[in-house]
FITORKE-36461 format. One record per residue: residue in one letter; x, z, y of N, C-alpha, C in turn. Coordinates in Angstrom, 1 decimal. Atoms other than C-alpha are relative to their C-alpha. Example, Ala and Ser with C-alpha at 12.3 -4.5 7.8 and 13.67 -1.06 7.14 Angstrom:
+------+--------+--------+---------+---------+--------+----------+--------+--------+---------+
! code ! n.east !   n.up ! n.north ! ca.east !  ca.up ! ca.north ! c.east !   c.up ! c.north !
+------+--------+--------+---------+---------+--------+----------+--------+--------+---------+
!    a !    0.9 !    0.0 !    -1.2 !    12.3 !    7.8 !     -4.5 !    0.9 !    0.0 !     1.2 !
!    s !   -0.9 !    0.0 !    -1.1 !    13.7 !    7.1 !     -1.1 !   -0.8 !    0.8 !     1.1 !
+------+--------+--------+---------+---------+--------+----------+--------+--------+---------+
***
This chain:
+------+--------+--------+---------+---------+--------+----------+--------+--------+---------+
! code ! n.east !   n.up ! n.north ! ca.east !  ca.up ! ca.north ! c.east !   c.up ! c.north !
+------+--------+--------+---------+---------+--------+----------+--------+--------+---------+
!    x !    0.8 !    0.0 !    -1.2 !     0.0 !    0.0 !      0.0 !    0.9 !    0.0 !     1.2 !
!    x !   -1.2 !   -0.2 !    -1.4 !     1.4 !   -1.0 !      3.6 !   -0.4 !    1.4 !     0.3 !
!    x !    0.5 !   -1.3 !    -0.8 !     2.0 !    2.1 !      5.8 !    0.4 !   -0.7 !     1.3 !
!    x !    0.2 !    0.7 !    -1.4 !     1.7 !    1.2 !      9.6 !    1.7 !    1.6 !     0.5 !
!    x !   -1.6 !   -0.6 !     0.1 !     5.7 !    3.3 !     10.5 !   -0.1 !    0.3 !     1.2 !
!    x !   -0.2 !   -0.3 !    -1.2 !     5.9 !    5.2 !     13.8 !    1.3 !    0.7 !     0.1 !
!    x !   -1.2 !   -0.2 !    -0.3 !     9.4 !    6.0 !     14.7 !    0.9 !    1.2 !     1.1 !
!    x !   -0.6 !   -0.6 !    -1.0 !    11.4 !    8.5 !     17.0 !    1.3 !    0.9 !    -0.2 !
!    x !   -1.4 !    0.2 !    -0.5 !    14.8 !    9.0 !     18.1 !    0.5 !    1.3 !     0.9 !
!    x !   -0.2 !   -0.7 !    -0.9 !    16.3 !   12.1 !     19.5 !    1.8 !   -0.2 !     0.2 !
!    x !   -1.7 !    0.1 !     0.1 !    20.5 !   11.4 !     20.8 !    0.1 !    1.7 !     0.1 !
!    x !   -1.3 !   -1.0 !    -0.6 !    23.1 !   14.4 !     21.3 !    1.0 !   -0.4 !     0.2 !
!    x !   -1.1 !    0.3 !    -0.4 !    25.5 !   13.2 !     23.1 !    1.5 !    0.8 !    -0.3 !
!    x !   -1.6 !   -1.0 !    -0.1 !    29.4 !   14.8 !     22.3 !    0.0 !    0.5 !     1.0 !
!    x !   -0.4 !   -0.6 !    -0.8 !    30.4 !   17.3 !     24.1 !   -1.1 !    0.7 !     0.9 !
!    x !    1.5 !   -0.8 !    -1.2 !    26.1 !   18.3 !     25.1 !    0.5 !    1.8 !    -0.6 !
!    x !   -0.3 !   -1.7 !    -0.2 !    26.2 !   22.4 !     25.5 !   -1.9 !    0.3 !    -0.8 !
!    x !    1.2 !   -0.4 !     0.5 !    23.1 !   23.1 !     22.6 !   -0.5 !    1.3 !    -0.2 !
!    x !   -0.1 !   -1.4 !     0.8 !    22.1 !   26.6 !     22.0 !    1.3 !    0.6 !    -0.3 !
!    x !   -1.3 !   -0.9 !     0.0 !    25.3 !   27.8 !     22.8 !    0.9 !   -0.4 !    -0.8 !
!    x !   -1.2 !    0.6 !     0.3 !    27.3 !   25.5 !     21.0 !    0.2 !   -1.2 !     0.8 !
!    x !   -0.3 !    1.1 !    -1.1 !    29.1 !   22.2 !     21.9 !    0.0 !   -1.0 !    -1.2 !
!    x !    0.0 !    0.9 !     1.3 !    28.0 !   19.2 !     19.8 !    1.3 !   -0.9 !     0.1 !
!    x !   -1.3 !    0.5 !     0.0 !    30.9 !   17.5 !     18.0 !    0.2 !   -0.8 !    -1.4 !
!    x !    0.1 !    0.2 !     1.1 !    31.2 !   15.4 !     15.2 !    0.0 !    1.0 !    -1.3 !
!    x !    0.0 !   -1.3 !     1.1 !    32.1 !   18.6 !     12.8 !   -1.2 !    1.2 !     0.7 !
!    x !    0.9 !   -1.7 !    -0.1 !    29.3 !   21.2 !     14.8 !   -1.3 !   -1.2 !     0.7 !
!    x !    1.4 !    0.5 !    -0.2 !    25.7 !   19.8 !     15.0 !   -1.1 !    1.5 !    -0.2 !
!    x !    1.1 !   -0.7 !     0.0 !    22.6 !   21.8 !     16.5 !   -0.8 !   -0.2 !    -1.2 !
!    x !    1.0 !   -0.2 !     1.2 !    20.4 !   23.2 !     13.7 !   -1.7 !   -0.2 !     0.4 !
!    x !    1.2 !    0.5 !    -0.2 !    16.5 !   22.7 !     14.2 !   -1.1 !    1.1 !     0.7 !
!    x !    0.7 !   -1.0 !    -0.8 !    15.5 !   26.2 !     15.9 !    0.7 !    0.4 !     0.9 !
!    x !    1.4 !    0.9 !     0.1 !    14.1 !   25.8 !     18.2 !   -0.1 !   -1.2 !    -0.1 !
!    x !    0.0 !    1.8 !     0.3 !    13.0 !   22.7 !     17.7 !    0.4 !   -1.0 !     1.1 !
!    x !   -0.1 !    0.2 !    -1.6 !    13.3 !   22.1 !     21.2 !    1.9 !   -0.3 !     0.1 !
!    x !   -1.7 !    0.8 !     0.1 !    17.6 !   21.5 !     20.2 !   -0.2 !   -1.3 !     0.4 !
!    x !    0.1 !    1.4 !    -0.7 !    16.3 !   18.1 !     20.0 !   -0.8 !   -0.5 !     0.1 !
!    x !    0.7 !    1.1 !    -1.7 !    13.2 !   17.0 !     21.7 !    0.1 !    0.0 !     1.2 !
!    x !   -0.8 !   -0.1 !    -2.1 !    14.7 !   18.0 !     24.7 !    0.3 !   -1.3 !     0.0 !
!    x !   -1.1 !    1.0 !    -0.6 !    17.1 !   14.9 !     24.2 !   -0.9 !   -1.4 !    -0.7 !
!    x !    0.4 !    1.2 !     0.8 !    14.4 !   12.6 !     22.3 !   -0.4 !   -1.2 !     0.9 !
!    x !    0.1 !    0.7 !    -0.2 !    14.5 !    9.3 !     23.4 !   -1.6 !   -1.0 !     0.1 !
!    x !    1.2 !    0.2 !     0.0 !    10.7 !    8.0 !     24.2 !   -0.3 !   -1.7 !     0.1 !
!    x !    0.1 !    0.9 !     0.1 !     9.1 !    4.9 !     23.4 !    0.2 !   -1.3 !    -1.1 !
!    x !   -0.9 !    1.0 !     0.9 !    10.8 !    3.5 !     20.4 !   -1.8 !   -1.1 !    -0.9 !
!    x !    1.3 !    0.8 !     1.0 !     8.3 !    0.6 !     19.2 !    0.6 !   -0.5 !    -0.8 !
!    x !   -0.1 !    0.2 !     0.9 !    10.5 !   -0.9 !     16.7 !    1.8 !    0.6 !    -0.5 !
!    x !   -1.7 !   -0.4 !     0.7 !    14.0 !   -0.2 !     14.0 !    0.1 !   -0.8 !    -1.0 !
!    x !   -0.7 !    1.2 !     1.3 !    15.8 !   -2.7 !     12.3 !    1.1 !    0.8 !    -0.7 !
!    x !   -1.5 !   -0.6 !     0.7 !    18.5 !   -1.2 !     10.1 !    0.3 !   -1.3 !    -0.3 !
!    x !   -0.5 !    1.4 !     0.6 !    21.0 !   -3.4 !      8.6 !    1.3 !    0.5 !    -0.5 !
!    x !   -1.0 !   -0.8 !     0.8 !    23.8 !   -2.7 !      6.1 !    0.7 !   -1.2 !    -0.4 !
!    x !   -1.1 !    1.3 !     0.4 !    27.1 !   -5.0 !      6.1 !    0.8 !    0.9 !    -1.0 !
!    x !   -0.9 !    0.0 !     0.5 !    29.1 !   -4.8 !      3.7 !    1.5 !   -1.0 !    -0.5 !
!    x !   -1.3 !    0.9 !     0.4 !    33.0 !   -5.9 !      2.4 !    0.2 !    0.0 !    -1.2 !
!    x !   -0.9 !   -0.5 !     1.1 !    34.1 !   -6.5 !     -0.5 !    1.1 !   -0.5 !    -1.1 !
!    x !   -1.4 !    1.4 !     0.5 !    37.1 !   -7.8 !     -3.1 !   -0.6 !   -0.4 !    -1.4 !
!    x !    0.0 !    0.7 !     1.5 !    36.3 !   -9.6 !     -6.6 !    1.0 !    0.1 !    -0.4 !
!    x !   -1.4 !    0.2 !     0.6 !    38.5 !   -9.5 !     -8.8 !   -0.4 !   -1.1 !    -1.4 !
!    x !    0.4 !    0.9 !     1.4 !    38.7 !  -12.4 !    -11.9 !    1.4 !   -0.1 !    -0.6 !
!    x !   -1.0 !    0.2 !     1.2 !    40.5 !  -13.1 !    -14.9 !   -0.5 !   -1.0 !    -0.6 !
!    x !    0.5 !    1.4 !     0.9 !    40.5 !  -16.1 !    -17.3 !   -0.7 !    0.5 !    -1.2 !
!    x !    1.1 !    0.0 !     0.7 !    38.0 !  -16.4 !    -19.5 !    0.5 !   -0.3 !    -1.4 !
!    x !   -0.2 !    1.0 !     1.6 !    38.5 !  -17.7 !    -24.3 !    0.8 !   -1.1 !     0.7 !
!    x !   -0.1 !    1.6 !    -0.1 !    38.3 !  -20.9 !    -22.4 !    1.4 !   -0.4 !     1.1 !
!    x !   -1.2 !    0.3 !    -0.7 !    41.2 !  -20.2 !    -19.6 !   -0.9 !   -0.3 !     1.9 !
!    x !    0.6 !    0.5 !    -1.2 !    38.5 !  -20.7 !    -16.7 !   -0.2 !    1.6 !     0.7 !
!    x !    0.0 !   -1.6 !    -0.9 !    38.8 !  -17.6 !    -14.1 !   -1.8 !    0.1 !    -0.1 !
!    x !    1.4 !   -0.6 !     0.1 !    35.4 !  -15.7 !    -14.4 !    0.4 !    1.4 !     1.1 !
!    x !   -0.3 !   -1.4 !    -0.6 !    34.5 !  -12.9 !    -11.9 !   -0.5 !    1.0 !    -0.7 !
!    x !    0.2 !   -1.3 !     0.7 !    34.9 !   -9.5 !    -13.5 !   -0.7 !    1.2 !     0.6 !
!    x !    0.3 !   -1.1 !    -0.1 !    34.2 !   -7.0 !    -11.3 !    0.4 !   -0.3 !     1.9 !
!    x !    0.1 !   -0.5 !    -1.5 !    33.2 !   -6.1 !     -7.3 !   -0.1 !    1.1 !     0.3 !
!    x !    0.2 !   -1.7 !    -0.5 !    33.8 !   -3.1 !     -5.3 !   -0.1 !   -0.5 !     1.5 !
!    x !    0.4 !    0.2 !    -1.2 !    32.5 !   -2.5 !     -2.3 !    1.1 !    0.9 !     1.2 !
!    x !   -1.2 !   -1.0 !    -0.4 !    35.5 !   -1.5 !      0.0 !   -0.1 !    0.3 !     1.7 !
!    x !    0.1 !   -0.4 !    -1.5 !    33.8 !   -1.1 !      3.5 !   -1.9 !   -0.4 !     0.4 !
!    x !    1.2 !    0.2 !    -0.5 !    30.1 !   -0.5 !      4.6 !   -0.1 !    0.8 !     1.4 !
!    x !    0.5 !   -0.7 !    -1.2 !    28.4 !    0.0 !      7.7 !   -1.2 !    0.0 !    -0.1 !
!    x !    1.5 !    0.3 !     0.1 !    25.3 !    0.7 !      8.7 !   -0.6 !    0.0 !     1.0 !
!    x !    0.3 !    0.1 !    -1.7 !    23.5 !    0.1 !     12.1 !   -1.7 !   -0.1 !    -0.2 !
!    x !    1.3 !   -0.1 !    -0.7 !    20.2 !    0.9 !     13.6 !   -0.6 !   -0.7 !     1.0 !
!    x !    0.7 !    0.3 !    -1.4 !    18.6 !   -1.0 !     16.6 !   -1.0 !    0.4 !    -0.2 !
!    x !    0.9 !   -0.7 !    -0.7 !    16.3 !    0.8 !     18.4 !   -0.7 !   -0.9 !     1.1 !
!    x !    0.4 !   -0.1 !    -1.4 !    13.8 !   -0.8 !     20.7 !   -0.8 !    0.5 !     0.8 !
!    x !    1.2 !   -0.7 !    -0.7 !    12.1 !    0.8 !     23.4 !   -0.7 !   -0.7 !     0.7 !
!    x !    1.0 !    0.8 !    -0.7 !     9.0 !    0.1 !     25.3 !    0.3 !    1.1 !     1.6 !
!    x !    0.1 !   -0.4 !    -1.3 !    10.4 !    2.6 !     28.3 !    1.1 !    0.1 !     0.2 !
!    x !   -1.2 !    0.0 !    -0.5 !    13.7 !    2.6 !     30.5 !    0.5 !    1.5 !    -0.7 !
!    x !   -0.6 !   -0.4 !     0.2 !    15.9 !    5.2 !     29.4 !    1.4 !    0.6 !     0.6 !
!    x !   -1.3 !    0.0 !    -0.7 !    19.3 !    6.8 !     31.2 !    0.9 !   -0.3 !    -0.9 !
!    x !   -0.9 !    0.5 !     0.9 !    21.0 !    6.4 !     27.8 !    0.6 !   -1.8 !     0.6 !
!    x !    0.1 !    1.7 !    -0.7 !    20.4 !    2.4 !     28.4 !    1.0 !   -0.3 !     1.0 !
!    x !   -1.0 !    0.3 !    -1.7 !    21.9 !    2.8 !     32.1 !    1.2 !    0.2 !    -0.4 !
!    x !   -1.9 !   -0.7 !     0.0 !    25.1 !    4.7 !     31.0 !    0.7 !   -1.2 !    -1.2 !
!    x !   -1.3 !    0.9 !     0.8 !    26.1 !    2.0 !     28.2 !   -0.2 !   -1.2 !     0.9 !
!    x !   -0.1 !    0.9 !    -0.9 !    24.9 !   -0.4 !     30.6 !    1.1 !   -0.5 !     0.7 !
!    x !   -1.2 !   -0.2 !    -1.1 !    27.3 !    0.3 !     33.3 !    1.2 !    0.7 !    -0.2 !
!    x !   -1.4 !   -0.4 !     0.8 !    29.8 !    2.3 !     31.4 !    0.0 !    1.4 !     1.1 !
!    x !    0.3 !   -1.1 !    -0.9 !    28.6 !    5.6 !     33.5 !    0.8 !    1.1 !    -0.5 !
!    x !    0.4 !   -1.6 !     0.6 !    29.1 !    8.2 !     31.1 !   -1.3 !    0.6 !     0.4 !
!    x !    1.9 !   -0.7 !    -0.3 !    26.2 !   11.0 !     31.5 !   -0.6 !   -0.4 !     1.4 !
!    x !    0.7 !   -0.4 !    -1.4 !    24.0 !   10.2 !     34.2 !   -1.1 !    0.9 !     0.2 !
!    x !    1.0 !   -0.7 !    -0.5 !    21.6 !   12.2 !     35.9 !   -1.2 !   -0.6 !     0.8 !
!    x !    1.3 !    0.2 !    -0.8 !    18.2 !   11.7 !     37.6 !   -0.1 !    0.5 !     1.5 !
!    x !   -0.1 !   -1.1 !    -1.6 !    19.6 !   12.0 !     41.5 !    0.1 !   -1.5 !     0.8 !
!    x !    0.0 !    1.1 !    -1.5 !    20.3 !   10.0 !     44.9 !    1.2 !    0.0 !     0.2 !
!    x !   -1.7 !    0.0 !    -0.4 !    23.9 !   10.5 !     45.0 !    1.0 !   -1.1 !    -1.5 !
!    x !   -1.1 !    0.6 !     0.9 !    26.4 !    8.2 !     43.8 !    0.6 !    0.3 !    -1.6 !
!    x !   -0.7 !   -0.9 !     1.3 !    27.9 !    8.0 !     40.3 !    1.2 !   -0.8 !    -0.7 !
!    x !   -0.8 !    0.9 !     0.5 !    30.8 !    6.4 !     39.0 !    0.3 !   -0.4 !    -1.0 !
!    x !   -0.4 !    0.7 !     1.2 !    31.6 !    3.9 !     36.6 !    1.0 !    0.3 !    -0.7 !
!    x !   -1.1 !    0.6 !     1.0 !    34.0 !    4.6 !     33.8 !    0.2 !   -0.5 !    -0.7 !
!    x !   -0.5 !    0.6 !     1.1 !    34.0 !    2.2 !     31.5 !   -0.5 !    0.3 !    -0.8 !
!    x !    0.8 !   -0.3 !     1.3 !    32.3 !    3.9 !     28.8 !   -1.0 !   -1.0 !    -0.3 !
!    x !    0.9 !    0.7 !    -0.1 !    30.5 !    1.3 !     27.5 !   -0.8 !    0.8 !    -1.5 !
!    x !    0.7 !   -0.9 !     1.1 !    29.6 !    3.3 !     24.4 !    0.5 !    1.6 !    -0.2 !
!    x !    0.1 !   -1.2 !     0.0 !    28.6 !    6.6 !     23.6 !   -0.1 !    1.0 !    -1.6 !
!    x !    0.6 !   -0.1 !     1.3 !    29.1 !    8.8 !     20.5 !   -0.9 !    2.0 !    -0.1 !
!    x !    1.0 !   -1.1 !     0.0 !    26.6 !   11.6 !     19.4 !   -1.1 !   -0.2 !    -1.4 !
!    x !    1.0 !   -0.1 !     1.0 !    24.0 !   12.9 !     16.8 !   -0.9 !   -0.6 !    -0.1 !
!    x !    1.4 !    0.3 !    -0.4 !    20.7 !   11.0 !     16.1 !   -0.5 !    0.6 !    -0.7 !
!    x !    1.0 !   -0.2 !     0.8 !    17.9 !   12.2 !     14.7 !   -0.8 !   -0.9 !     0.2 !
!    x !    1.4 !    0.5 !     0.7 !    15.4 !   10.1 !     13.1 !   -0.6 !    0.4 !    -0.7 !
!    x !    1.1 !   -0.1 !     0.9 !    12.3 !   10.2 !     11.8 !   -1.0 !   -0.9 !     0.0 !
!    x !    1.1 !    1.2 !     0.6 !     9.4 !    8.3 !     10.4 !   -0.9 !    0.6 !     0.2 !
!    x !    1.9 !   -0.6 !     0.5 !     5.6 !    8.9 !     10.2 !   -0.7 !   -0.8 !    -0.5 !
!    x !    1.0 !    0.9 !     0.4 !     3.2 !    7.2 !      8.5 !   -1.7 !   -0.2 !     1.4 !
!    x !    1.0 !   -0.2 !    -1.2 !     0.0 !    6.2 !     10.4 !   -0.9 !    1.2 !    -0.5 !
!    x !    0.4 !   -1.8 !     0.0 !    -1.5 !    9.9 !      9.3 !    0.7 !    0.9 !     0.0 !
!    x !   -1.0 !   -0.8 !    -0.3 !     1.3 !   11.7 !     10.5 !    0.6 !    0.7 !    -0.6 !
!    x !   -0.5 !   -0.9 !     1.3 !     3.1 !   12.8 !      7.3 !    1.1 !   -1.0 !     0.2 !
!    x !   -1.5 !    0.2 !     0.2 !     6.8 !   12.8 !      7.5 !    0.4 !   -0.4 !    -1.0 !
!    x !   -1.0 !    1.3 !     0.9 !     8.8 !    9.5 !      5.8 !    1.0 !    0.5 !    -0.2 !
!    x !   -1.7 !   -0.4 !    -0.1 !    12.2 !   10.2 !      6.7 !    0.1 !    1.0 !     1.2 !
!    x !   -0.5 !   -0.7 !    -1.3 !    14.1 !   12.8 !      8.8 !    1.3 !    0.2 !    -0.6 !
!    x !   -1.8 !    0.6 !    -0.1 !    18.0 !   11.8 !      9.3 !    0.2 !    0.8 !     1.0 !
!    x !   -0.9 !   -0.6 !    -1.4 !    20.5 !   13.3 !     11.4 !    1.4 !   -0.5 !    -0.3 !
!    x !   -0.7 !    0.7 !     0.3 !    23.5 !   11.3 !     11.4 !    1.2 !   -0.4 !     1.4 !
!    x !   -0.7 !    0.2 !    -1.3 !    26.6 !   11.0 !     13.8 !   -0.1 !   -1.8 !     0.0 !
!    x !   -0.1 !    1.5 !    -0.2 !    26.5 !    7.4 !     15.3 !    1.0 !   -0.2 !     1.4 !
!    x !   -0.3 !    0.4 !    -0.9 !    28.3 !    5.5 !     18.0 !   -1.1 !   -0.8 !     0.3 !
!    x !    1.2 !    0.6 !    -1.0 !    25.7 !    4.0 !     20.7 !    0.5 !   -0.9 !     0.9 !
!    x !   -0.5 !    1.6 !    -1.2 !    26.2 !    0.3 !     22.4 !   -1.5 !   -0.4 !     0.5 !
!    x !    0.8 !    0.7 !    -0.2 !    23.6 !   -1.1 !     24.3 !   -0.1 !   -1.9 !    -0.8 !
!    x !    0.9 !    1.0 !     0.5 !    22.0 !   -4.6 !     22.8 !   -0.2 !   -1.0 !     0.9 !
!    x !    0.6 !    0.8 !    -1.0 !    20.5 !   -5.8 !     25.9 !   -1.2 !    0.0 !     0.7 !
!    x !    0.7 !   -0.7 !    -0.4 !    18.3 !   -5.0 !     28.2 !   -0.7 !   -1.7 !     1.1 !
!    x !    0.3 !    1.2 !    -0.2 !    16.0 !   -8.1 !     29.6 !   -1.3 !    0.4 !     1.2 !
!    x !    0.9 !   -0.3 !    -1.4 !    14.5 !   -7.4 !     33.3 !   -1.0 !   -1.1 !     0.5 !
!    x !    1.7 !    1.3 !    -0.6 !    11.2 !   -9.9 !     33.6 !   -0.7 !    0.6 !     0.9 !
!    x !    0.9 !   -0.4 !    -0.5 !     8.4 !  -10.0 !     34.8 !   -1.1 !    1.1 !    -1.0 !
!    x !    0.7 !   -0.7 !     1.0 !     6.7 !   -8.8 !     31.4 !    0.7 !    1.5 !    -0.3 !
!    x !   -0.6 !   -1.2 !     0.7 !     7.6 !   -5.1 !     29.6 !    1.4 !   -0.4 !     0.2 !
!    x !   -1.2 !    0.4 !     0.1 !    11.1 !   -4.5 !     30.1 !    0.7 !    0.8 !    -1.5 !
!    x !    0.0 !   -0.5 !     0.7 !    12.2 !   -3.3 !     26.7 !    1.9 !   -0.4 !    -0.6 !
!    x !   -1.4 !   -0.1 !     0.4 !    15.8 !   -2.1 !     26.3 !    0.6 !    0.3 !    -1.6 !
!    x !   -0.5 !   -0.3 !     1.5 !    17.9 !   -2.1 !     22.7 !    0.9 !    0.9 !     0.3 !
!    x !   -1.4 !   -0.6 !    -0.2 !    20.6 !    0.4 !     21.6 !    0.1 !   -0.3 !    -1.3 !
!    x !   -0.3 !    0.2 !     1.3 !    22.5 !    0.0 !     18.4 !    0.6 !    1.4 !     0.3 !
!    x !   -0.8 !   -1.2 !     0.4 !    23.4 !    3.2 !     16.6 !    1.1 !   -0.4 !    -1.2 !
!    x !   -1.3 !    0.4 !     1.1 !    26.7 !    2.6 !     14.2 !    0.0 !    1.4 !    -0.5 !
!    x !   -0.2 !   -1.4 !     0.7 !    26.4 !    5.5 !     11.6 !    2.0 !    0.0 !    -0.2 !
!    x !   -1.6 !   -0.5 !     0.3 !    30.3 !    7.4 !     11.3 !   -0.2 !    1.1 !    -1.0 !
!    x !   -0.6 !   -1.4 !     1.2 !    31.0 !    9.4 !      8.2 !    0.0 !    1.0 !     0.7 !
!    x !   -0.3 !   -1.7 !    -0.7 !    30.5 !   13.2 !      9.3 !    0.1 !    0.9 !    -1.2 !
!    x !   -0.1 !   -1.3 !     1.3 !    31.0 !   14.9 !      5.7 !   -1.4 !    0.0 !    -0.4 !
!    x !    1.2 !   -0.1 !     0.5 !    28.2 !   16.7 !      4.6 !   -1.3 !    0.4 !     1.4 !
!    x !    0.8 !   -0.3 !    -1.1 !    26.5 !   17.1 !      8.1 !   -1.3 !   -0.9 !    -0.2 !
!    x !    1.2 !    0.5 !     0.3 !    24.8 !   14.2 !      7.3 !   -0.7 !   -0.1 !    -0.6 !
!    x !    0.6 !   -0.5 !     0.7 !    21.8 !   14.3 !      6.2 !   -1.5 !   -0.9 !    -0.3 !
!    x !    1.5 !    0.9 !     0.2 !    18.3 !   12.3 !      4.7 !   -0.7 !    0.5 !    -0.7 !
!    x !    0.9 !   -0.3 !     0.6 !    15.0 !   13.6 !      3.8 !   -1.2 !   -0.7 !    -0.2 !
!    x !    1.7 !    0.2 !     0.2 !    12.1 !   11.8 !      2.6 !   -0.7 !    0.1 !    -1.1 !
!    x !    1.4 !   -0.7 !     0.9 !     9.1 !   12.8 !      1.9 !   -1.3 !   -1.1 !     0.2 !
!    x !    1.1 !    0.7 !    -0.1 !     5.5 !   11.2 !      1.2 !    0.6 !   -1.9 !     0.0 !
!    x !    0.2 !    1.4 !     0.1 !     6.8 !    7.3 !      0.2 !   -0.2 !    0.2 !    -1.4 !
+------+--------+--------+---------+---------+--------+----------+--------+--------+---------+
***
């Protein structure tokens, strides 16, 4: 049976100050209150493509007949990437935009460094269209903007998240598929 998939996205940026710690690829906010990370959840996400590259080597040997056959593949490098799109602007957006680092919601100047990407915790999660939790991820990623496409119609900006190995921080639950 299809399920109709609602989505949302909370970042933690390195180096945010959570409940009295300092997130960091090895120290991630725990989930009380919960308020760790809807504070930082990212609003609007209408759709998520994942996508999983992989590398890998064959190896072959000759066959009775003398004709190389392939024996055996290992997979010796995967990634895995998220795009996010939203249906609302975002400051994330702005700062890989323009390479800000953090910005704020002010009237004073801010300067460019070059950051064009940002790394930090996500959490995801899923819902079905009766609001019973799919998945709930928490996963360090690095964050690049996509592209952000200023019309006349909806302006609906992308981010790609690039999952990074964190040990066992990371983490997937689902429930109800």
């Amino acid at each position: 049976m299809a399920k109709i998939v609602a989505n949302y996205i909370s970042f933690l940026r390195d180096g945010l100050s959570v409940d009295e710690i300092t997130v960091s690829k090895t120290v991630k906010p725990d989930n009380v209150p919960p308020e760790n990370w809807t504070t930082y959840a990212l609003p609007g996400v209408s759709s998520l493509a994942p996508s999983v590259n992989n590398s890998t080597v064959k190896s072959r040997s000759p066959n009775a007949a003398g004709q190389y056959v392939k024996q055996d593949e290992v997979i010796t490098e995967s990634e895995i990437l998220w795009v996010a799109t939203f249906e609302e602007l975002n400051l994330l957006s702005y700062e890989l935009l323009f390479g800000t680092g953090a910005l704020t919601n002010t009237t004073q100047a801010q300067i460019m460094s070059g950051a064009a990407q940002v790394e930090g915790w996500v959490e995801l999660k899923q819902k079905d269209h009766k609001g019973n939790l799919l998945i709930d991820s928490q996963f360090w990623a690095i964050a690049t903007i996509q592209g952000i496409n200023f019309e006349e119609d909806i302006t609906r900006p992308q981010i790609q998240f690039s999952m990074v190995d964190a040990a066992a921080l990371g983490v997937v639950t689902p429930t109800n598929i």
